[in-house]
N, C-alpha and C positions, 0 to 999 in steps of 0.2 A: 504494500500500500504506500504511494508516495503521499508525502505529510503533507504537502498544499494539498491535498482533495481531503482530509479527516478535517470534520469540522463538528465542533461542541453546537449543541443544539438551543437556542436562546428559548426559555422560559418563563415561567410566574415565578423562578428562582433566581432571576436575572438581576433584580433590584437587587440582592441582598448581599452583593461584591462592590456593589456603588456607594449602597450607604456605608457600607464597610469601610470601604477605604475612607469617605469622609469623614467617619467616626478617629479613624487612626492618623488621620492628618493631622486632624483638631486637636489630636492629645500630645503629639511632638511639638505643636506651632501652642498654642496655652502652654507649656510646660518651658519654652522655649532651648528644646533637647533637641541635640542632630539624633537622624537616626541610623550614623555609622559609629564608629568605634569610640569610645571613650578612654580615657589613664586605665581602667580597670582591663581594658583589652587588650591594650598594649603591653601593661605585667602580664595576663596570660599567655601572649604571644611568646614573650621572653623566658616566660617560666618553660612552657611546654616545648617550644625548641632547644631548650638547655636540656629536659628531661632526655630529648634523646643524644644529644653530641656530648655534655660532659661523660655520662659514664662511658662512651665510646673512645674518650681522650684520656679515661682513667686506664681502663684496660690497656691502652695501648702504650702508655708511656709510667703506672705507677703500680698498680697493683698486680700482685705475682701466688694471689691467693686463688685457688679455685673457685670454692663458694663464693669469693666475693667479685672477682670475674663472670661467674654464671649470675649473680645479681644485676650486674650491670647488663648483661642480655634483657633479662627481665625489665629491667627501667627502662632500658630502648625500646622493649616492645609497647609498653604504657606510656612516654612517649613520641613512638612514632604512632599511636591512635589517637592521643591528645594535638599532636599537631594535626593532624586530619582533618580532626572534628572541630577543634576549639580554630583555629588560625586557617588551615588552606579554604576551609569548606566557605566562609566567609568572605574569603578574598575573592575566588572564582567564582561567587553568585556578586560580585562587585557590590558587596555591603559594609563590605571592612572600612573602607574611605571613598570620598565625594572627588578622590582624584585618582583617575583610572592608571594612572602608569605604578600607584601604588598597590591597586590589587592585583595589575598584572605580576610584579615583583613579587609581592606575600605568595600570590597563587602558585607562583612555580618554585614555591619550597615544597609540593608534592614531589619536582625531581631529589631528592635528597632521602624520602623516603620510595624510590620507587616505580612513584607512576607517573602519570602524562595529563598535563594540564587539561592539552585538548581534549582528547578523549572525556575524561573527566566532565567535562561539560556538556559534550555531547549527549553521553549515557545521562547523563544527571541532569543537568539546565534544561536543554532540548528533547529527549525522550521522558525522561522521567518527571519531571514537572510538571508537564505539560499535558502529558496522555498517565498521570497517576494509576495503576492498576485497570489499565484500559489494555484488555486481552489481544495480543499480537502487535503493541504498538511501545507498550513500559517493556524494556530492559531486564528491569529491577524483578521484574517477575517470570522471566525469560531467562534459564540459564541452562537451556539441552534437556537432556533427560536425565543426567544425574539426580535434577529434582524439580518438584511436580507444587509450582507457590499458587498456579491458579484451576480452575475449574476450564478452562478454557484448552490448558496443556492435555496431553494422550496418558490416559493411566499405564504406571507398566508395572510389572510385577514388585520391582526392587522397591517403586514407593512406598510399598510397605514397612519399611525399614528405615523410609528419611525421616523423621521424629527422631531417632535414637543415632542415625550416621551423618546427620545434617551437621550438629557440632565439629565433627572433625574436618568438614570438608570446610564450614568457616571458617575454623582456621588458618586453612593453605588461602584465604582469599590473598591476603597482598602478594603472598608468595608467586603465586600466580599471575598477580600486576605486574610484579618488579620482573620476571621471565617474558611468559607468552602472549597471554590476553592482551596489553595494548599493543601487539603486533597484526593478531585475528580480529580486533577492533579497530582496526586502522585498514586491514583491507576490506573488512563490510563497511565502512564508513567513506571507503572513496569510492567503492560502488554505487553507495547511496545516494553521492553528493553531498553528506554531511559537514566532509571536510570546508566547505563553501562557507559553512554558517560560522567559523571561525576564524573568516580571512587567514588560511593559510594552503601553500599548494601540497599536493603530494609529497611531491620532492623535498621539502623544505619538514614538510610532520615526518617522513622517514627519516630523515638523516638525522632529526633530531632526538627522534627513539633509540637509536642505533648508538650514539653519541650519550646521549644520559644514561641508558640501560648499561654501557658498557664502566661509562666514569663509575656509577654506582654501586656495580658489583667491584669492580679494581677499589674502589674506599672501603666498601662494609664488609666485604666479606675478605678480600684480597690481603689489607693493610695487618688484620687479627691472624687471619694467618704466616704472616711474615713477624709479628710483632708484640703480638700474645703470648702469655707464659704457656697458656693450652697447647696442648697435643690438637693435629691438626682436626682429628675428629672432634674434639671436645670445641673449636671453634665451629664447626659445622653444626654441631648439635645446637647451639646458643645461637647460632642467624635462624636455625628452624623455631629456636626456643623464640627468638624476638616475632617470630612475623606472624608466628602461629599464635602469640597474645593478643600480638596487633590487629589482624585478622576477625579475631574469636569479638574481639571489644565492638570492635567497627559492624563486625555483623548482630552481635543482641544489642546494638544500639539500633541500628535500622529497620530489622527484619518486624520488628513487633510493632514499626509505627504504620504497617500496610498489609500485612501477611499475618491476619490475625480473625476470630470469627465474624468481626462487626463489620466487614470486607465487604462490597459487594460489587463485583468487579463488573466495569461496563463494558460493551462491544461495539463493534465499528460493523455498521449496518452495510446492504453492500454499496448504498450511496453514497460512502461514505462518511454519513452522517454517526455522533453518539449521542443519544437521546439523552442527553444531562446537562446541564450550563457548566462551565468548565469548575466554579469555583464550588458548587455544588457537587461535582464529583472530587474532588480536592476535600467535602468535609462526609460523606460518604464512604472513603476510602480512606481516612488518615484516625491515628490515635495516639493523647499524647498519655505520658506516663510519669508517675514519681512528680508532679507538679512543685510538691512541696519540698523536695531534698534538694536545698539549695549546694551542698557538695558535689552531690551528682549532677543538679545539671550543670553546674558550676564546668565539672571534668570534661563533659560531654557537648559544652559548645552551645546550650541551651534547646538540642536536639532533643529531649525530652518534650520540649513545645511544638511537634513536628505540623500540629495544625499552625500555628501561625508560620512558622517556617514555609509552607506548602501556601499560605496564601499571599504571602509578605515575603519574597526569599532578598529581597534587595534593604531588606533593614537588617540589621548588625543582631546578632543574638542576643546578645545583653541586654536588649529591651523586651524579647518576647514575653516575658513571667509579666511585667509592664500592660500588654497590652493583650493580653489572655482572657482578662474579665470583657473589655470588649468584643472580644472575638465569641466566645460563648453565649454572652449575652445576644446581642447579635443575630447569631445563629437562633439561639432562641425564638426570638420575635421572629424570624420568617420560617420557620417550623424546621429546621434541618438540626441535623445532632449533632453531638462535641462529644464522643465519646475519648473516655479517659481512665487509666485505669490508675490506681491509688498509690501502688508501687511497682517498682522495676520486676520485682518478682512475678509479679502478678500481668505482668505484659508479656514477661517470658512463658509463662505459664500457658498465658492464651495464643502465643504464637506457638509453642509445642502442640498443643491442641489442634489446631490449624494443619501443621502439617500431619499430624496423626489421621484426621479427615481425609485431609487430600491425598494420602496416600492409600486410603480404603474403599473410598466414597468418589465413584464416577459425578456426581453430581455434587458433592458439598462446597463451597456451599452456592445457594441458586445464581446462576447469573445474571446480572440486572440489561 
């Protein structure tokens, strides 16, 4: 399906992204608050890029201890999730600052951990925002048949079994960034034409994957093994140990704000139409969690608020918890839900759930 013919369907749900927005205007302009990065996001930037390079620069030039060598794996893997979620994830929706050559910069600290700005956008900004748990069009719900996130994907036997093998396979996700996937996403993506939507050509997104993937693995994995007290497998084991925390964090932060039972995932008609207003399937298909653990959303980039995230991706996260009561409220008066669940557990819970379904249940759950 090419994306200029998918088109969200205008509604009696239409008003209620208009008055929305003019609700959240009115509360930065009264309050007279930008709505990008504030001193507090700046410490987290600082903090969460030191999380991953000091213990990288301890290992490699001070400490000759094992355990506290395989610690420092550990703190690169939390991290390299913290930088992801708290700093890159902000920069590449251009919400970190009101001056774009500065989130271009923040943005491409994902090469440091790994992966690729562009891509990153595409899957995310452009498919995933945009077509939210919209069957054959979101990414995020697309990923082969190792596993089965919608009602829309072909049952196969093995999804019996993703509830219980879905965790391990999270965790290879960066692992998998930083090798192959933005390779096999960069040639579905010139096939597409996607590469277009990020002014940049072929030529120039290959040489620059080819060129980061290579610096990267030569510093993080390359440098500990030259200069590590570890045995070289014991350095091997600690980049799987980092990526696989990193990985693990990044996916029960995301999987449970879409892939969860209050889902209800919409289709692209053959006219390309989807019978939903876009911002209405945006509060249909999202859920936020843990609203009140200000630590955790604190770690997490304020991705816990994944509805206002999902409606608002160009304001800074530090204000989502801010503008939450509106967003609900809101939602309220034009009849559409805020579903949320109370804690992190409890979202993990219900995405466990979800795949336990979808891996049993041809139909679970109904498609809208």
């Amino acid at each position: 399906m090419i994306l200029e013919e998918v088109k969200f369907t205008k509604n009696d749900k239409a008003d209620f992204y208009k008055e929305l927005r003019k609700r959240v205007n009115s509360y930065f302009k009264d309050n007279n608050i930008s709505k990008f990065a504030n001193f507090s996001m700046v410490f987290k930037t600082v903090f969460m890029v030191s999380l991953y390079i000091v213990p990288f620069v301890l290992m490699l030039t001070y400490l000759e201890s094992t355990p506290l060598i395989i610690l420092m794996w550990v703190l690169m893997g939390f991290g390299m999730a913290g930088t992801g979620l708290s700093v890159m994830h902000d920069a590449n929706h251009h919400a970190y600052s009101k001056n774009k050559w500065v989130n271009i910069i923040v943005g491409k600290v994902i090469w440091i951990v790994g992966g690729s700005d562009v891509n990153w956008r595409i899957q995310h900004n452009v498919l995933h925002h945009t077509y939210t748990n919209v069957v054959g069009m979101d990414e995020d719900i697309d990923i082969g048949n190792l596993m089965r996130f919608s009602p829309g994907q072909k049952l196969l036997k093995a999804h019996r079994y993703q509830h219980i093998y879905a965790w391990f396979l999270y965790g290879m996700m960066t692992m998998m960034w930083s090798t192959t996937k933005d390779f096999t996403q960069y040639k579905r993506y010139k096939e597409m034409g996607l590469l277009e939507t990020q002014k940049i050509s072929a030529r120039t997104m290959l040489t620059t994957l080819i060129i980061t993937k290579t610096l990267y693995t030569l510093v993080t994995l390359g440098l500990p093994l030259i200069f590590s007290a570890l045995p070289w497998w014991g350095v091997v084991l600690g980049y799987v140990l980092m990526h696989f925390i990193a990985g693990l964090i990044l996916s029960m932060v995301f999987q449970p704000a879409h892939v969860v039972p209050t889902s209800e995932y919409s289709t692209v008609e053959e006219d390309g139409s989807i019978e939903l207003d876009w911002a209405a399937n945006q509060m249909m298909n999202t859920a936020n969690f843990a609203q009140k653990s200000k630590l955790f959303s604190w770690y997490v980039g304020g991705l816990n608020f994944q509805i206002e995230h999902h409606l608002f991706p160009n304001i800074c996260h530090v204000h989502y918890k801010k503008i939450s009561d509106i967003v609900r409220d809101t939602a309220f008066e034009y009849n559409l839900p805020y579903y949320s669940y109370n804690t992190f557990y409890t979202a993990l819970a219900g995405h466990a759930k979800m795949l336990y379904e979808l891996g049993r249940n041809e139909d679970a759950p109904a498609v809208h």
